[in-house]
ZALOSE-305092 format. One line per 4 residues: number of its first residue (from 1); their letters; for each residue z, x, y of C-alpha. Coordinates in pm, 1 decimal, padded with zeros to 6 digits, always signed. Layout:
NUM) A) Z:X:Y ~ ...
***
This chain:
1) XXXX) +00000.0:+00000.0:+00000.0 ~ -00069.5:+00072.3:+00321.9 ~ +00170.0:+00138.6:+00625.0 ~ +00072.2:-00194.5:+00778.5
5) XXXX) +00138.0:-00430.3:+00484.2 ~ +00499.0:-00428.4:+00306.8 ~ +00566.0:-00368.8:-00051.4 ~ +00684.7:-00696.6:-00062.4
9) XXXX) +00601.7:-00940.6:+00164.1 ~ +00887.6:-01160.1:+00358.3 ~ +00725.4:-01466.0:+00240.5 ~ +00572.5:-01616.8:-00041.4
13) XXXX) +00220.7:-01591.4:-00000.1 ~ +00028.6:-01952.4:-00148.8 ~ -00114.0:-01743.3:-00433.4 ~ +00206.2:-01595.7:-00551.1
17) XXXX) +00380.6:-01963.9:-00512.8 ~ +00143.5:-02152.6:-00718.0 ~ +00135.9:-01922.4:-00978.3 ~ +00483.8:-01805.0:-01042.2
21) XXXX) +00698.9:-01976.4:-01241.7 ~ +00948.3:-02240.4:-01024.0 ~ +01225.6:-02053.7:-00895.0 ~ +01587.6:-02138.2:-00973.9
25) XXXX) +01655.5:-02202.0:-00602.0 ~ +01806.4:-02588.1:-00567.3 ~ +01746.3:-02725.5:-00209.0 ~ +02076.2:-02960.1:-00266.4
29) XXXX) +02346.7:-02830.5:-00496.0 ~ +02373.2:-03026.0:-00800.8 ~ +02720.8:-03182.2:-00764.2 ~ +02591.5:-03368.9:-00437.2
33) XXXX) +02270.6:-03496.8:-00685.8 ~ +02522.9:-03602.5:-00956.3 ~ +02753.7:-03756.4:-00704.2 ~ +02484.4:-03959.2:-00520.7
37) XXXX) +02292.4:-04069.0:-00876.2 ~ +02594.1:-04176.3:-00981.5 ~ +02687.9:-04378.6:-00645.9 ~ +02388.3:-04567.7:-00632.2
41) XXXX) +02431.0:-04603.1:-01035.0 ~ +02796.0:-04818.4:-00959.0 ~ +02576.4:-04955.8:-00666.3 ~ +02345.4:-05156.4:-00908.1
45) XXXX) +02613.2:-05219.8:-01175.8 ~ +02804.5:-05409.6:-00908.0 ~ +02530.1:-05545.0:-00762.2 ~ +02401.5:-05710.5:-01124.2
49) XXXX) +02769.3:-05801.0:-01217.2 ~ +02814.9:-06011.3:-00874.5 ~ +02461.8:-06142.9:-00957.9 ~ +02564.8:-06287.4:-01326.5
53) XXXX) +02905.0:-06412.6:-01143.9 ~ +02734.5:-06586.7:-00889.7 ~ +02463.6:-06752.8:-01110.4 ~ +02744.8:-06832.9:-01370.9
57) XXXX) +02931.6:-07091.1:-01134.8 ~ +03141.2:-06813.3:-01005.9 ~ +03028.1:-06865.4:-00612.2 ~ +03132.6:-07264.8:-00644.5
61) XXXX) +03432.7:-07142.2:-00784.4 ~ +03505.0:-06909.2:-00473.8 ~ +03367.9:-07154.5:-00243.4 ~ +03610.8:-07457.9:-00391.0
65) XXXX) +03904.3:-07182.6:-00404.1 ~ +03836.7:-07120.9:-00033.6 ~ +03845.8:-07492.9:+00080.5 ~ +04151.3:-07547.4:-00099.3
69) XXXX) +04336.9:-07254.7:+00066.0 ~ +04219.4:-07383.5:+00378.0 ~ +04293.6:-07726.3:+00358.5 ~ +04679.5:-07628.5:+00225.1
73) XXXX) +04714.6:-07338.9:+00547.2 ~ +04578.7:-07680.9:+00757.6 ~ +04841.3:-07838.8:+00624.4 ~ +05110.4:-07667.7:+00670.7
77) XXXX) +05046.1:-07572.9:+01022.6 ~ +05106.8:-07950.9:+01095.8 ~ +05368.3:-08017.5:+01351.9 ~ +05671.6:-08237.1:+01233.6
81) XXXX) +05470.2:-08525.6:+01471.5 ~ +05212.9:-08564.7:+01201.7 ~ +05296.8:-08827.8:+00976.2 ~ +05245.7:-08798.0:+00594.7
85) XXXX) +04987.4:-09119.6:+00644.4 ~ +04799.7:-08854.6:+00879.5 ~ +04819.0:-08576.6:+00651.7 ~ +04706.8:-08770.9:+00304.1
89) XXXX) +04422.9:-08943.8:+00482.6 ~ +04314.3:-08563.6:+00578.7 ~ +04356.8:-08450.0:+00248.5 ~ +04142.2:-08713.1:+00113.9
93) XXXX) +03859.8:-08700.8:+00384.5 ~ +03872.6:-08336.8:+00349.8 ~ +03853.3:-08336.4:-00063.9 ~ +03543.1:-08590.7:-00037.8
97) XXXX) +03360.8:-08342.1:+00216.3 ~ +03409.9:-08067.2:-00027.5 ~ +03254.2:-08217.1:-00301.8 ~ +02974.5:-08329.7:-00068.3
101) XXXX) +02943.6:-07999.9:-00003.3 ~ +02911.7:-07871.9:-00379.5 ~ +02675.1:-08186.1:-00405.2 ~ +02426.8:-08043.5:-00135.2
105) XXXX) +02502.2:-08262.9:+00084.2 ~ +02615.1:-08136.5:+00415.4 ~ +02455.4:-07986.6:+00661.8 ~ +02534.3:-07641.0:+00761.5
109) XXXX) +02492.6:-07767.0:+01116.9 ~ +02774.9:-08034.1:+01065.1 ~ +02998.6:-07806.4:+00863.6 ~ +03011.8:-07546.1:+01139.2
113) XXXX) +03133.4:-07798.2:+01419.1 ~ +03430.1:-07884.9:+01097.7 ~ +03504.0:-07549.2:+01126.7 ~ +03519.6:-07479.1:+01511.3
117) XXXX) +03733.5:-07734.9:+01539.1 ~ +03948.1:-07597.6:+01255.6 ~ +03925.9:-07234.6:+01470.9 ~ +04027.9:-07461.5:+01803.3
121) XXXX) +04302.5:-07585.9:+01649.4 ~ +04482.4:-07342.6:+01449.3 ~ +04460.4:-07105.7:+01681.7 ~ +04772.1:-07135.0:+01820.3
125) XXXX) +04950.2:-07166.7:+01445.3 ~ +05037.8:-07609.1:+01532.0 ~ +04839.4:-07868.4:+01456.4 ~ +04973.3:-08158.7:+01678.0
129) XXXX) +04846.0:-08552.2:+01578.0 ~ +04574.9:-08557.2:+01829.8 ~ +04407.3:-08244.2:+01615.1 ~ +04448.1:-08408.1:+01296.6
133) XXXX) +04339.1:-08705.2:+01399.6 ~ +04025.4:-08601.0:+01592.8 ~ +03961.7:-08345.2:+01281.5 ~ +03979.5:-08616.5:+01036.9
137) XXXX) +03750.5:-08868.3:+01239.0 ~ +03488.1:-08522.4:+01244.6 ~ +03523.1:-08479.2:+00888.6 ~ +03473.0:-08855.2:+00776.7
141) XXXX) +03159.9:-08860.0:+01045.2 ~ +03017.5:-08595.4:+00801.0 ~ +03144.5:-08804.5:+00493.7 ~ +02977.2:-09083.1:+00606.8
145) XX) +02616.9:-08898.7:+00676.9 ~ +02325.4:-08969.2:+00442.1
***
């Protein structure tokens, strides 16, 4: 070799890359390759197990187990004003709307005005008569829809 030109060059020239074998340089180390496979791996086994639980009945489930929470937190936020009349003619107006709901037959429209209301009036932890009574009267409204 000459003066000019290196004994070996700082880069790879294209010849020498293509055919070489492939070196055993890595451009990520393996343990971040293993770690992210197996991420995205308990990514899609969640993601098909929450699938089968929904499709199995599993999201009515949540959805009834949600209602009844909120209707017993509803409740019990009730001042000592409300009378038990009040609170049993909720309860019922309040169990028909959520099996109208699991019926398909509420509008998500409707349903969100139910549950501004419900974020109106518990907000400050008391649910006087006047709520309950102007909740109930929005719920059977909905009831009543065809």
């Amino acid at each position: 070799m000459s003066e000019i030109t290196p004994d070996k060059p700082a880069t790879r020239l294209p010849a020498d890359y293509y055919s070489s074998p492939v070196p055993e340089e890595r451009l990520f180390p393996r343990g971040l390759t293993i770690g992210c496979g197996t991420a995205a791996l308990i990514i899609l086994i969640l993601m098909f197990m929450g699938g089968a639980f929904i499709n199995g009945g599993g999201g009515t489930r949540l959805v009834h187990a949600f209602f009844h929470r909120l209707q017993g937190e509803l409740l019990e936020q009730c001042s000592g004003d409300v009378t038990p009349e009040q609170k049993k003619e909720f309860a019922a107006e309040f169990s028909a709307m959520q099996n109208r709901i699991a019926a398909g037959k509420v509008k998500s429209d409707d349903l969100l005005g139910v549950f501004t209301s419900i974020r109106d009036d518990a907000s400050d932890n008391v649910i006087t008569p006047a709520e309950i009574e102007q909740l109930t009267k929005k719920i059977h409204a909905i009831n009543s829809a065809r």
